[in-house]
N, CA, C and O of each residue as an XYZ file, in Angstrom:
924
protein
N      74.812    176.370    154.005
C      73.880    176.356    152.877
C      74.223    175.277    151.876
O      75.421    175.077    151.674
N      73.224    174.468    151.147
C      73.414    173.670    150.331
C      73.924    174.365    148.586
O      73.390    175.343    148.063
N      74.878    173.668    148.072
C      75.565    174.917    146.858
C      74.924    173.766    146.172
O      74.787    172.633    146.634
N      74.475    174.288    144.779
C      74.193    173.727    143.686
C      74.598    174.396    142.397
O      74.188    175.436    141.883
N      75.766    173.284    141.903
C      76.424    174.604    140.962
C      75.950    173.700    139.333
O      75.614    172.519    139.251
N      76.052    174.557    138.357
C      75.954    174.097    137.248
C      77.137    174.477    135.916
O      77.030    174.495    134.690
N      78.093    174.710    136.726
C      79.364    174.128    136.221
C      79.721    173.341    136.503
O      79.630    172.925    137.658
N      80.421    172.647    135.374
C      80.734    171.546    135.374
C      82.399    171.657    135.645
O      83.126    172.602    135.341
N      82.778    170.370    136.324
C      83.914    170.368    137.080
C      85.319    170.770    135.897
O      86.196    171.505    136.352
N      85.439    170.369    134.724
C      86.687    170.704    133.874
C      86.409    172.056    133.596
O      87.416    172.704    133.313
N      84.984    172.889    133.589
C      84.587    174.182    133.907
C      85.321    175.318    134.942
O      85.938    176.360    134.724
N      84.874    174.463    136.386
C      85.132    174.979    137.383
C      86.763    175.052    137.513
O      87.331    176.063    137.926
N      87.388    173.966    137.148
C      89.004    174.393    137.276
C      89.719    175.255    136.476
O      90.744    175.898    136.702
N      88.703    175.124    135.070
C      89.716    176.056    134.290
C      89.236    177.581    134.646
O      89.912    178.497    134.177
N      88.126    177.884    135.436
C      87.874    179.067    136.204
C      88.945    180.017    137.242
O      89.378    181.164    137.346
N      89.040    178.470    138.006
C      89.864    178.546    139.418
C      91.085    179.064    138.942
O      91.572    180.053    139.490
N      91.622    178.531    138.014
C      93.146    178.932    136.931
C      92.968    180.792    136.909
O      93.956    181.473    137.187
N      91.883    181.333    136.621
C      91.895    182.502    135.839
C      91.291    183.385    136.775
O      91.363    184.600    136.594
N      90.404    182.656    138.252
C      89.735    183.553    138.960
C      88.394    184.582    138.640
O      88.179    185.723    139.051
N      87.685    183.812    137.847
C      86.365    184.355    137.337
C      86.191    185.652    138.487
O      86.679    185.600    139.616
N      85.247    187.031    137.856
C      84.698    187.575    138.938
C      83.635    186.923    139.243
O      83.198    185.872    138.772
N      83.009    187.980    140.523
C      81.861    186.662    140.752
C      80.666    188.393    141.203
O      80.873    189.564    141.521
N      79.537    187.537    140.961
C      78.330    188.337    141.373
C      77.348    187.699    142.023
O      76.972    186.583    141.663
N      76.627    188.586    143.445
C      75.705    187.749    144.052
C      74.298    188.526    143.414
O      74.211    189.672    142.975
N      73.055    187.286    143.551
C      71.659    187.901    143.324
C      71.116    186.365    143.925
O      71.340    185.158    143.837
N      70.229    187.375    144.601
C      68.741    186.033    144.905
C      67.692    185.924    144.061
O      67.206    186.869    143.441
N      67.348    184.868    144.021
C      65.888    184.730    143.003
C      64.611    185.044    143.905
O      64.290    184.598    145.007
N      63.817    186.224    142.821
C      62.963    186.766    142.999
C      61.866    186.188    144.003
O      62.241    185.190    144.618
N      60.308    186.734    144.334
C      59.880    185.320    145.085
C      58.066    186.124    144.143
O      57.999    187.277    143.718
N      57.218    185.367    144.094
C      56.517    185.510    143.335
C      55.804    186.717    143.445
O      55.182    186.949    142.408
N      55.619    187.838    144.589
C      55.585    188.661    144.863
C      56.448    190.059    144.184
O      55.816    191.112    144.104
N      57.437    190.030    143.858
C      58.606    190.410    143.193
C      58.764    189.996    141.822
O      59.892    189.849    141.351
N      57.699    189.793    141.133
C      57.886    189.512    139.635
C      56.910    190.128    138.933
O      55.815    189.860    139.427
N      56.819    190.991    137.791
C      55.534    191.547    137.021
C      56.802    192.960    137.118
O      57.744    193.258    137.852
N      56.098    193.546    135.856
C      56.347    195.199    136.050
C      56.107    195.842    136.950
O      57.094    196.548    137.158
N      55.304    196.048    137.691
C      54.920    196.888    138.873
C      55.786    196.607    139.929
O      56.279    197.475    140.649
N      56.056    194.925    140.077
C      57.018    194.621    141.074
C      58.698    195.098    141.025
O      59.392    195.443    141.981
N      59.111    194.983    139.474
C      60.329    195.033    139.178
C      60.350    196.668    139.645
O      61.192    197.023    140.471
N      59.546    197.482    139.174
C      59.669    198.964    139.476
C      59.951    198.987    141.283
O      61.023    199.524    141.562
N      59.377    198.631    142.148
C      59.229    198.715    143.185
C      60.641    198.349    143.885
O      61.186    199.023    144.759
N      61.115    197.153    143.327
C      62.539    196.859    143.705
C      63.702    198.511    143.129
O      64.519    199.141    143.802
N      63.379    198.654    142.065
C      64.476    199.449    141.773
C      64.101    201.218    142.333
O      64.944    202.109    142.234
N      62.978    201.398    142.792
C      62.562    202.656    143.005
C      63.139    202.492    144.885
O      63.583    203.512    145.414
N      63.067    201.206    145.696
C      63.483    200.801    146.652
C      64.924    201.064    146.853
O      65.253    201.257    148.023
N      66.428    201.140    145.394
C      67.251    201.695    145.419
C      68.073    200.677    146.218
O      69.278    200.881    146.368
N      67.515    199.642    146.713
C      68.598    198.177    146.912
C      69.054    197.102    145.595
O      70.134    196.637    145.230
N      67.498    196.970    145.059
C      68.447    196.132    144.131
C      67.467    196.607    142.311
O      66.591    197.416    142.007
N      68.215    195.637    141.613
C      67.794    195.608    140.686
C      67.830    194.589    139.858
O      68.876    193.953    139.729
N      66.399    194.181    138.976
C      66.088    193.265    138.838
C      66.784    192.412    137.223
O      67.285    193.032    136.285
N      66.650    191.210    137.287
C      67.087    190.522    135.822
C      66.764    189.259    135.638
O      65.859    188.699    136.256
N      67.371    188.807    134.908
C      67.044    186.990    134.133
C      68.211    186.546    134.251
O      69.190    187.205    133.901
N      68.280    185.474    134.712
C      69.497    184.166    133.783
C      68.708    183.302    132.811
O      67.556    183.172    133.225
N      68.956    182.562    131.476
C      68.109    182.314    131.305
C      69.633    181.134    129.801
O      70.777    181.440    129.465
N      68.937    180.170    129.488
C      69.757    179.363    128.528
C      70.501    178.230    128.453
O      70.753    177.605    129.484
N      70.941    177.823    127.258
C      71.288    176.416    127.853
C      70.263    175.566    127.934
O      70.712    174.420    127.940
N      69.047    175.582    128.001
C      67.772    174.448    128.061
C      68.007    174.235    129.089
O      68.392    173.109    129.405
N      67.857    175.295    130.059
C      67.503    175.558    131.568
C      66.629    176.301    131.929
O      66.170    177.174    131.191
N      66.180    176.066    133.302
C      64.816    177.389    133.325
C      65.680    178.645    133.648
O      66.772    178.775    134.201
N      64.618    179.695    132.994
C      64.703    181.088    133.082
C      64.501    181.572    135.303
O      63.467    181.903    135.884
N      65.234    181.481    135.613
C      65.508    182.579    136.762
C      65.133    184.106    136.693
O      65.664    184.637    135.717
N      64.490    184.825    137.330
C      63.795    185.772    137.490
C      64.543    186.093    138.640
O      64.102    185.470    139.606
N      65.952    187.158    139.058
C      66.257    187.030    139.940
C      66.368    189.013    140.310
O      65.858    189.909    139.638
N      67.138    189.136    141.477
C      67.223    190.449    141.580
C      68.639    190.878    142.119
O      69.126    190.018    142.853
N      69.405    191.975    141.939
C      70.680    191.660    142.124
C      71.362    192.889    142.861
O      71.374    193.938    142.217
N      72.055    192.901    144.402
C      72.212    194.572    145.009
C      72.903    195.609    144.064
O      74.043    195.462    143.623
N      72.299    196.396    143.870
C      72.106    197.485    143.219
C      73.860    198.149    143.415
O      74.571    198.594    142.514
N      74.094    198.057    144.447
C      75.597    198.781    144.860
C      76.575    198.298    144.079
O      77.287    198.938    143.305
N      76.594    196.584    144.420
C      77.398    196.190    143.949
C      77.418    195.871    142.107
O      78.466    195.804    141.465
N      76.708    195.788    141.800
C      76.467    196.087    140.456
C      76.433    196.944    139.821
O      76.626    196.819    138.612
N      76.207    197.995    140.319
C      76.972    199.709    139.776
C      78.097    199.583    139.921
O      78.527    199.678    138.771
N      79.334    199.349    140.884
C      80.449    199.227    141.301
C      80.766    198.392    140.332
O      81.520    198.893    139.498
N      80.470    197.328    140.149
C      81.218    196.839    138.606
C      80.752    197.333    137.610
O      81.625    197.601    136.785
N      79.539    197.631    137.245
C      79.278    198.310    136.025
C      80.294    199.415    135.795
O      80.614    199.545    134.614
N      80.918    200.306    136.727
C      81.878    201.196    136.401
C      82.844    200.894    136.497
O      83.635    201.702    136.010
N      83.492    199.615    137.140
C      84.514    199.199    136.740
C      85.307    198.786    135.493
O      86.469    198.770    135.087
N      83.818    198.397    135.019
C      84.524    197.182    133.610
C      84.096    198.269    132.394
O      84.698    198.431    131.333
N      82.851    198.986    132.864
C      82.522    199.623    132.055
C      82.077    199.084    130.379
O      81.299    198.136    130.269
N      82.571    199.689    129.282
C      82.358    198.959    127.725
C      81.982    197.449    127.885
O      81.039    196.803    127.427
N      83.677    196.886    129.178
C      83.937    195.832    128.592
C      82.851    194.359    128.810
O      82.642    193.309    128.203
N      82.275    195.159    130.267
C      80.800    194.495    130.851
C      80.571    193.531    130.785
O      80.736    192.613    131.588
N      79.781    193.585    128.984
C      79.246    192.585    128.373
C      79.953    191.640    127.991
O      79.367    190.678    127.496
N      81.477    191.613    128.101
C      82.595    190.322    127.717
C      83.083    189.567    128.887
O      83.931    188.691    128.721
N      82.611    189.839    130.065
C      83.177    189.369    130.966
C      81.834    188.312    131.019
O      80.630    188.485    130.832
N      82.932    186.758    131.483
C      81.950    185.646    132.230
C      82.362    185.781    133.751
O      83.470    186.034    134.223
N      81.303    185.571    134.308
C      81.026    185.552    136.068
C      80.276    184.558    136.601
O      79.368    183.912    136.078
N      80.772    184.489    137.773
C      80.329    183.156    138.515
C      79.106    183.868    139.272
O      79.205    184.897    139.940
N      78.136    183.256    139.083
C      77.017    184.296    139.995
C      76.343    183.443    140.546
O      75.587    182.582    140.095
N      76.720    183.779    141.806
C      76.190    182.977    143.182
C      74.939    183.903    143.333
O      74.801    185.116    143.492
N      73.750    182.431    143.176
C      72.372    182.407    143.398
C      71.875    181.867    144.513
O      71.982    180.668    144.767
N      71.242    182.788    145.331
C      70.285    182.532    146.467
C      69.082    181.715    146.046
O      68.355    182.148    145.151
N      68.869    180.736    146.548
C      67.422    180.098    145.800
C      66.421    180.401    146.772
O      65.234    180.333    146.452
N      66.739    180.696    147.818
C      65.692    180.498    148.930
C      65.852    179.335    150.389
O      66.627    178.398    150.196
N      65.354    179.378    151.378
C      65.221    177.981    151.735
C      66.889    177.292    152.242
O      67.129    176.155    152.646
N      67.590    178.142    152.091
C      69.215    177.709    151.986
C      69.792    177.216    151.440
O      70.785    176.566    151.767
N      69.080    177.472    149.863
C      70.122    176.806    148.841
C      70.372    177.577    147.836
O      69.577    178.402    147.386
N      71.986    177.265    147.231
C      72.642    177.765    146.903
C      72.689    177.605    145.360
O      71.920    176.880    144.728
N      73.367    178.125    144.995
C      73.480    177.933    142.819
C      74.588    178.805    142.749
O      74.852    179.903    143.239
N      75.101    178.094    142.081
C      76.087    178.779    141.406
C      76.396    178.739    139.534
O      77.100    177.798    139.167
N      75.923    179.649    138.501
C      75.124    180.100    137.436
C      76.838    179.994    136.688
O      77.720    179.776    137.518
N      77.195    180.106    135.537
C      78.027    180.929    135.399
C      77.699    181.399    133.978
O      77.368    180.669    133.044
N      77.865    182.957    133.955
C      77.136    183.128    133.203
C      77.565    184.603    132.427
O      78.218    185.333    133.173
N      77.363    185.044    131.348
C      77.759    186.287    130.246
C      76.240    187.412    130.543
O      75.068    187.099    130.751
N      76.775    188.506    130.465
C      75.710    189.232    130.565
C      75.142    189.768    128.914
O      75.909    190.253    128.082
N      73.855    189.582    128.719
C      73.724    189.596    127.098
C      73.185    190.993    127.117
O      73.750    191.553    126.178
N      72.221    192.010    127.824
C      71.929    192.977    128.085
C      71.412    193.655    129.308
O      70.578    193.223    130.104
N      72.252    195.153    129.325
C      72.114    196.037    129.975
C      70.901    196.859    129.843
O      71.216    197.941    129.348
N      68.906    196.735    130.230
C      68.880    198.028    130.002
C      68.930    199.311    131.109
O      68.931    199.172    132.333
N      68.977    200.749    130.283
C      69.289    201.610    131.069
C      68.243    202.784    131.264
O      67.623    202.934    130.211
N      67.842    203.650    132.229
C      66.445    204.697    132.188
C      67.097    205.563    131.147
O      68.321    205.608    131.018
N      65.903    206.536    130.095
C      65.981    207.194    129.562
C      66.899    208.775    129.415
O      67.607    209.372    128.604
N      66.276    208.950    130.916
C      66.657    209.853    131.429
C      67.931    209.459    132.346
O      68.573    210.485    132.565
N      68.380    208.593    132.815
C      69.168    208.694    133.532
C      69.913    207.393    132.939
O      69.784    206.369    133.609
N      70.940    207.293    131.355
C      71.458    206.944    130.738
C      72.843    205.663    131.231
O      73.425    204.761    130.628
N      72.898    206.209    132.578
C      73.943    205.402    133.380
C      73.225    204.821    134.641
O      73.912    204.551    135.626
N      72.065    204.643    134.653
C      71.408    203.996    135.808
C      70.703    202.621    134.950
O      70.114    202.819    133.888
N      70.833    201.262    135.520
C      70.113    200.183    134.621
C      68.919    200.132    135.295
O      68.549    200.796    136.263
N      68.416    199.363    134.744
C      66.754    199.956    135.665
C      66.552    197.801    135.586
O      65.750    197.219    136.316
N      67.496    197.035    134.537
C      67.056    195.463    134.052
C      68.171    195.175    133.570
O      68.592    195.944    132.706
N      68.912    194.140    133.903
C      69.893    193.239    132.941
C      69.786    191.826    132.494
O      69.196    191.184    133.363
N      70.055    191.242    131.690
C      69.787    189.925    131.341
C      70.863    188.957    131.441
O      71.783    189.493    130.823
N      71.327    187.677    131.930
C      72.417    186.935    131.862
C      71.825    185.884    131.351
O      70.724    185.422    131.646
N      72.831    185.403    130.326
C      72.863    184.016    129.255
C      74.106    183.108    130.152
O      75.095    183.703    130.579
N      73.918    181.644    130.365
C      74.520    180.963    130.542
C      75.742    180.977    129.754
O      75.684    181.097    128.530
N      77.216    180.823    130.583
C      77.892    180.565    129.042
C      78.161    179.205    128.551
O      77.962    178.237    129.285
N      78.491    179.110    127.655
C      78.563    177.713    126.817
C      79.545    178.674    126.099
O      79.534    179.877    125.841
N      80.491    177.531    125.858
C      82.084    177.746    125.227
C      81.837    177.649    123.497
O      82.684    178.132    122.746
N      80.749    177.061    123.024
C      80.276    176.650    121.857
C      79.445    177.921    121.131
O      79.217    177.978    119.922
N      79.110    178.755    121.954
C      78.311    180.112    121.748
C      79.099    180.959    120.786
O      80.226    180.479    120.668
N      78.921    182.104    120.008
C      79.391    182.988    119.299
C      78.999    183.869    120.104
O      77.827    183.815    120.479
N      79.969    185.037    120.644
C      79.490    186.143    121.218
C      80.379    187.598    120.872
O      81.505    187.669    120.380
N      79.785    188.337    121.155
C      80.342    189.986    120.314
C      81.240    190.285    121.306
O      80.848    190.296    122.473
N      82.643    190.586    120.970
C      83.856    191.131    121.084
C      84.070    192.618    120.825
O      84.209    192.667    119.603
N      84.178    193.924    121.330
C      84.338    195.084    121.243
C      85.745    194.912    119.896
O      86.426    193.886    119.923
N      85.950    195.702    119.114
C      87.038    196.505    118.756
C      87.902    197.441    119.298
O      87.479    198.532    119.681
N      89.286    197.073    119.384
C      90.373    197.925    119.570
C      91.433    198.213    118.762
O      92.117    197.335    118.238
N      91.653    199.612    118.599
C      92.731    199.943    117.440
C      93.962    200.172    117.932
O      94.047    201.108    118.726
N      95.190    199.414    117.608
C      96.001    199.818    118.734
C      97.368    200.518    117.546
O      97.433    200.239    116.349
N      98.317    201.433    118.286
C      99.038    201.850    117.892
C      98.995    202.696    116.848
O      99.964    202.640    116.092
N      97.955    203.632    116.539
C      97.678    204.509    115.793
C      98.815    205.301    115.952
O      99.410    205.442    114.884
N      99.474    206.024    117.162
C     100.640    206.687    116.723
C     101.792    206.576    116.164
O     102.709    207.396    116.106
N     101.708    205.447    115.720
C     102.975    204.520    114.479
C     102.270    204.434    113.406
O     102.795    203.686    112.581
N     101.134    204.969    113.022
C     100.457    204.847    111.675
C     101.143    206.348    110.848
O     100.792    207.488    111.152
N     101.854    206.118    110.103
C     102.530    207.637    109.393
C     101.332    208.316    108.688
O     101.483    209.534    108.600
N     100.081    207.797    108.117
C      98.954    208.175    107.491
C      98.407    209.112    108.695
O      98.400    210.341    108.618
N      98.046    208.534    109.580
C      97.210    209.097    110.362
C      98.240    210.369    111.022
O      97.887    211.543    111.124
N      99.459    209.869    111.396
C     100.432    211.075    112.171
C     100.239    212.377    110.766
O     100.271    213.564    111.091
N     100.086    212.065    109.567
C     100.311    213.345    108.685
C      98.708    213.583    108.311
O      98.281    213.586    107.157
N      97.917    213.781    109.484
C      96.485    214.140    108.829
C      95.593    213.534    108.294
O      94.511    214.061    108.037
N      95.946    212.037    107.968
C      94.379    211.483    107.690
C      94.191    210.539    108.590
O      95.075    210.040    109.286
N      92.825    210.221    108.602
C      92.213    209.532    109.184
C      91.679    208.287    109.042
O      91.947    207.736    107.974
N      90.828    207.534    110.010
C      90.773    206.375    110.509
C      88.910    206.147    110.090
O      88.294    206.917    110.827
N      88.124    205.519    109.362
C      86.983    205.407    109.427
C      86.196    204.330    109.767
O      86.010    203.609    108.787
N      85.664    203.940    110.763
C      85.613    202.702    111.535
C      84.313    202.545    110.999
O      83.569    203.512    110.837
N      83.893    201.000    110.620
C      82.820    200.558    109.841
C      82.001    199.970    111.087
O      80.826    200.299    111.253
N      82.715    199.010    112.036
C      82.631    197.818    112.914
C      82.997    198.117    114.355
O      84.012    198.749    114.648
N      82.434    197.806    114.937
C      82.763    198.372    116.733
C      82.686    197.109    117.600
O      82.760    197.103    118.829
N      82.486    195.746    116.584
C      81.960    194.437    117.680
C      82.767    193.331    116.465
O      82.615    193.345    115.243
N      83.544    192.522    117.203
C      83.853    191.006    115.948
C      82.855    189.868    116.799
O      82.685    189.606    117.990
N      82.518    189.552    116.008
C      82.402    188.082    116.545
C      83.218    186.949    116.987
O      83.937    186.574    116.061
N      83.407    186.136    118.261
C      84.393    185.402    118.358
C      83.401    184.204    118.828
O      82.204    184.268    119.106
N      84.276    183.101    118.827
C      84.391    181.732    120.137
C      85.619    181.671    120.918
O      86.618    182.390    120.914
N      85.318    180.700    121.550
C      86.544    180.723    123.168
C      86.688    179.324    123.189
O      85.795    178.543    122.862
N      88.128    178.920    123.680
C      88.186    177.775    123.804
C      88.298    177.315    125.221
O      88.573    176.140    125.463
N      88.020    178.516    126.518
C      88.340    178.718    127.318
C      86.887    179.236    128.160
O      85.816    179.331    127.560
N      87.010    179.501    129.398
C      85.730    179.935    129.842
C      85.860    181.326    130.221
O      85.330    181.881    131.184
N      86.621    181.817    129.356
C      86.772    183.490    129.710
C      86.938    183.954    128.199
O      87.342    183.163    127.346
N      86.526    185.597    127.832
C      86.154    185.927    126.720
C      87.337    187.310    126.718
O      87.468    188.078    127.670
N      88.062    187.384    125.519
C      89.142    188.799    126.078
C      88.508    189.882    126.107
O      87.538    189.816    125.352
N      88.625    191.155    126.783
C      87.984    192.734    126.516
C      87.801    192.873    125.534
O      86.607    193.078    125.312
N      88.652    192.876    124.372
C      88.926    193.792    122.582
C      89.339    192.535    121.961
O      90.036    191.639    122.438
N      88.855    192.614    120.952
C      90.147    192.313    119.710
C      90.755    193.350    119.206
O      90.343    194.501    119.346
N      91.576    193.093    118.707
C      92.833    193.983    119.038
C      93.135    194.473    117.611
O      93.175    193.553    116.794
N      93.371    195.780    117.089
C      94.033    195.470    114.818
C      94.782    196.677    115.352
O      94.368    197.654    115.976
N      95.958    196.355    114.951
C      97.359    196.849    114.912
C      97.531    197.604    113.374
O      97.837    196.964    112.368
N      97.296    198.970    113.384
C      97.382    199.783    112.524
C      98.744    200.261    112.571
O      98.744    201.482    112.414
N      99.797    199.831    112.709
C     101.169    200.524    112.852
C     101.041    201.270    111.144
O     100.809    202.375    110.653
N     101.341    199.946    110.708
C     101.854    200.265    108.996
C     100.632    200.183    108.498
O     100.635    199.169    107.800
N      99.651    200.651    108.465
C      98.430    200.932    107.275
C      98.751    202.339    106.521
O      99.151    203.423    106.947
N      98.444    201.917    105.354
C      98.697    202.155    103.690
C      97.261    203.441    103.755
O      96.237    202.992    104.269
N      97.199    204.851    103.293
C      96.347    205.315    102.494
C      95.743    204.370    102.015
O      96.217    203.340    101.536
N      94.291    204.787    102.161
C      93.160    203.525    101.422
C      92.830    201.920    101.943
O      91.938    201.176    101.534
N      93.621    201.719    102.740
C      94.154    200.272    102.988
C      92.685    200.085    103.965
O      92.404    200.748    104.962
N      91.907    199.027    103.371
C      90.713    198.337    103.994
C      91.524    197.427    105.172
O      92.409    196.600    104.950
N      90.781    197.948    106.935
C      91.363    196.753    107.758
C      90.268    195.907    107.898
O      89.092    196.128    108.186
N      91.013    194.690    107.583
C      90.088    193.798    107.921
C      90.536    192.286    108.758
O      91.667    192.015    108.354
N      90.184    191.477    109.518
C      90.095    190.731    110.674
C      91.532    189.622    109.510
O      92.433    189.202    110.237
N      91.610    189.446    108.833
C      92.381    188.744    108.410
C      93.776    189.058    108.322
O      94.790    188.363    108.369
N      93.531    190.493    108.160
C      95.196    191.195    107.574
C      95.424    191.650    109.158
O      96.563    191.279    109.441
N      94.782    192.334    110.371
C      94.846    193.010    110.987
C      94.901    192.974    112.590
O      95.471    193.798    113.304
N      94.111    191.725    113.043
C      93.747    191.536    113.857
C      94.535    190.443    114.486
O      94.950    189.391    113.999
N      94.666    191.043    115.935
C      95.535    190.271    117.268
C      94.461    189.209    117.668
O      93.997    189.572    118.749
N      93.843    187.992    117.232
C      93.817    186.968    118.419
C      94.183    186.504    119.413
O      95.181    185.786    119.339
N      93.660    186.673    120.505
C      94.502    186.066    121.971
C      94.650    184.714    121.188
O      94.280    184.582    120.021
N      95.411    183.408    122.180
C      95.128    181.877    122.236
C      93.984    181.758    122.656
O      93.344    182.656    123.203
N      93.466    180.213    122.364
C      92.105    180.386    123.290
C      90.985    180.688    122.363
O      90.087    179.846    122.354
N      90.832    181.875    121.460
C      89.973    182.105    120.929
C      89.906    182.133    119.495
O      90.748    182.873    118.988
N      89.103    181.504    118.657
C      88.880    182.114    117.462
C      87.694    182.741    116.261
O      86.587    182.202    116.262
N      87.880    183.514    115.579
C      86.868    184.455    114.687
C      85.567    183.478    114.649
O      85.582    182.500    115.395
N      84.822    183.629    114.091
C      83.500    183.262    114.151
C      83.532    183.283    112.472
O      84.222    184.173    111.976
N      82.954    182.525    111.718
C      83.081    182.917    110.531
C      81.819    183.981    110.187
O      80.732    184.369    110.615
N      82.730    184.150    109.154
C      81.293    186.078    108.805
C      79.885    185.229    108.240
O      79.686    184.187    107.616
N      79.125    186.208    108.785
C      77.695    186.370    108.088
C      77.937    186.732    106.861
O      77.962    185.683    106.217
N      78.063    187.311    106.404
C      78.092    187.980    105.114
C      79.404    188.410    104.317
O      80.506    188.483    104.860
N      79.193    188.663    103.100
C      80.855    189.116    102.633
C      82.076    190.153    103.556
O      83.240    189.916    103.881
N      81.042    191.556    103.809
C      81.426    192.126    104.220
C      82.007    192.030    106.367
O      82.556    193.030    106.830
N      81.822    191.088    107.076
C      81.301    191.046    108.024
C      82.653    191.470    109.135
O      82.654    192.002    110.245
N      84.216    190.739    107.870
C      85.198    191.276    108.214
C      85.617    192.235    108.430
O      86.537    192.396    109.232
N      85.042    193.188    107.751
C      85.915    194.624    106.857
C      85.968    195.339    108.494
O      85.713    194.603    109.447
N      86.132    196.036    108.604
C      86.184    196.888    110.448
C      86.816    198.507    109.989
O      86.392    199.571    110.439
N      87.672    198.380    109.214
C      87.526    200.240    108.923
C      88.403    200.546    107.661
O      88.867    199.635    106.975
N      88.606    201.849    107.393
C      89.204    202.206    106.229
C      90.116    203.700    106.359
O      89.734    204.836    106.638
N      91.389    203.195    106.052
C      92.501    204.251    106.329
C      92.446    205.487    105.086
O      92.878    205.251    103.958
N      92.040    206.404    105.350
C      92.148    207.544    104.685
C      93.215    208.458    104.776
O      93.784    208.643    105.852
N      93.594    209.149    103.567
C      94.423    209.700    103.491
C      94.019    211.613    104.142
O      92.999    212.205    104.493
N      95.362    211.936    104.015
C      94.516    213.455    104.403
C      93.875    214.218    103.753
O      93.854    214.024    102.538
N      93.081    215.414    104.346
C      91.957    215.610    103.206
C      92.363    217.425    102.791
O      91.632    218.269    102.272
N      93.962    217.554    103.318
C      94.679    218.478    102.850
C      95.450    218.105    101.207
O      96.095    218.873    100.493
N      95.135    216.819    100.999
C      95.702    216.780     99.661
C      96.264    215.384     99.685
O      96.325    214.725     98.647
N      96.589    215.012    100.605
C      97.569    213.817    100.773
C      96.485    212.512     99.747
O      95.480    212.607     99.042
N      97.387    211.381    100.182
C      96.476    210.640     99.424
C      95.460    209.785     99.666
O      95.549    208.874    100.489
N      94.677    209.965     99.135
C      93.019    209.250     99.635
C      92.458    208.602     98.594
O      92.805    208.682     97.416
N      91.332    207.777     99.184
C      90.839    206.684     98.206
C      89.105    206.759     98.940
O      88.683    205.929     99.745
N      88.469    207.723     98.519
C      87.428    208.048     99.213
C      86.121    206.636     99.145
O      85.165    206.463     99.902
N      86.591    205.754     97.864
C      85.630    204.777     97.223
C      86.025    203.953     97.056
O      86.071    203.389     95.963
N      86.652    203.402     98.533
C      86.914    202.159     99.272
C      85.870    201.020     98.582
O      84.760    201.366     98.175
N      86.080    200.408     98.544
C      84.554    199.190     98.323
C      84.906    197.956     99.538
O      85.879    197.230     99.738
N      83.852    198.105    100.071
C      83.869    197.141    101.390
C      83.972    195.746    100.658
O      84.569    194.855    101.263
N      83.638    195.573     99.866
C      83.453    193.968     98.958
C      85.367    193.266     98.634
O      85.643    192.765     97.544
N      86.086    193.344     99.403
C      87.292    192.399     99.740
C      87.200    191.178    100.461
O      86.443    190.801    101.355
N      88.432    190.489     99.679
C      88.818    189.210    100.396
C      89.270    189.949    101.662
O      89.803    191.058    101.667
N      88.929    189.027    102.976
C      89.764    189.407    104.208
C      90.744    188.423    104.356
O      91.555    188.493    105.280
């Protein structure tokens, strides 16, 4: 088969370094496109349908086996949407593509909350801002939290860039020593891998990510936090 990739070669090696996963899908054929069609593929229970689409490239309308894309969907699970993948495209005709690309959305049936019924993939570009999950690590070294108070999470996503063609699972805020009251925020708190850095905030608040409370047996608390800090 003829490969046609659209990574670019200082791309492709710094891939090869890290071992991108990879995902297969063929592009749709005009028969296989419209609502009625997309239903038909996924009620068929082989595949299921999506986009690549970005970059000031054309939008792909493609469809992708259903197995194997559940099988990672439960693999990676949360982290899904942070992973870049090499996704080898069937064009038809015997030619090949190779995409590489971030998945921007999952959707999923109503009723059946863990089944996707459509997903969308964005090209990646290293220049992009893209949403990073939150992780709190070491809460059981937090003496606040070990004596009864708690943790109130504002933020569940940071914004990052990459200097790299891979995006980490979490950012990471190391609550060992947080203070009663103590606003965490991306400046005081947060593990950056190498490779990547913050995105600057939208707004004042964009840092802030949660607020250490004291216990609500008496200990000490600061219920009227004000999100409006330097981070």
């Amino acid at each position: 088969p003829r490969w046609k990739s659209t990574v670019s070669t200082a791309e492709a090696e710094e891939g090869d370094k890290g071992m991108l996963p990879t995902l297969s899908a063929t592009i749709r054929r005009n028969n296989e496109i419209g609502s009625r069609a997309a239903r038909r593929l996924r009620e068929s229970g082989e595949f299921i349908p999506g986009q690549v689409m970005g970059n000031a490239e054309p939008t792909f309308n493609i469809k992708l086996p259903a197995g194997e894309l559940l099988k990672e969907l439960k693999r990676q699970q949360q982290v899904f949407l942070n992973k870049v993948y090499d996704l080898e495209l069937d064009m038809g005709n015997g030619e090949k593509r190779l995409e590489r690309v971030v998945a921007q959305e999952v959707k999923t049936e109503p009723v059946m909350p863990r089944r996707p019924y459509d997903i969308s993939f964005v090209r990646f570009n290293p220049r992009r801002v893209y949403e990073v999950a939150v992780k709190f690590v070491n809460e059981d070294d937090c003496i606040v939290l070990k004596r009864g108070g708690f943790m109130l999470p504002l933020r569940d996503t940071v914004r990052v860039r990459t200097l790299t063609d891979q995006l980490p699972d979490y950012i990471e805020f190391d609550v060992s020593n947080a203070q009663a009251g103590e606003v965490i925020t991306v400046k005081k708190r947060a593990i950056v891998p190498e490779g990547v850095s913050i995105a600057a905030p939208r707004n004042a608040n964009e840092h802030v990510i949660a607020v250490i409370q004291g216990s609500r047996r008496g200990g000490a608390r600061n219920e009227n936090v004000d999100e409006n800090v330097d981070d």
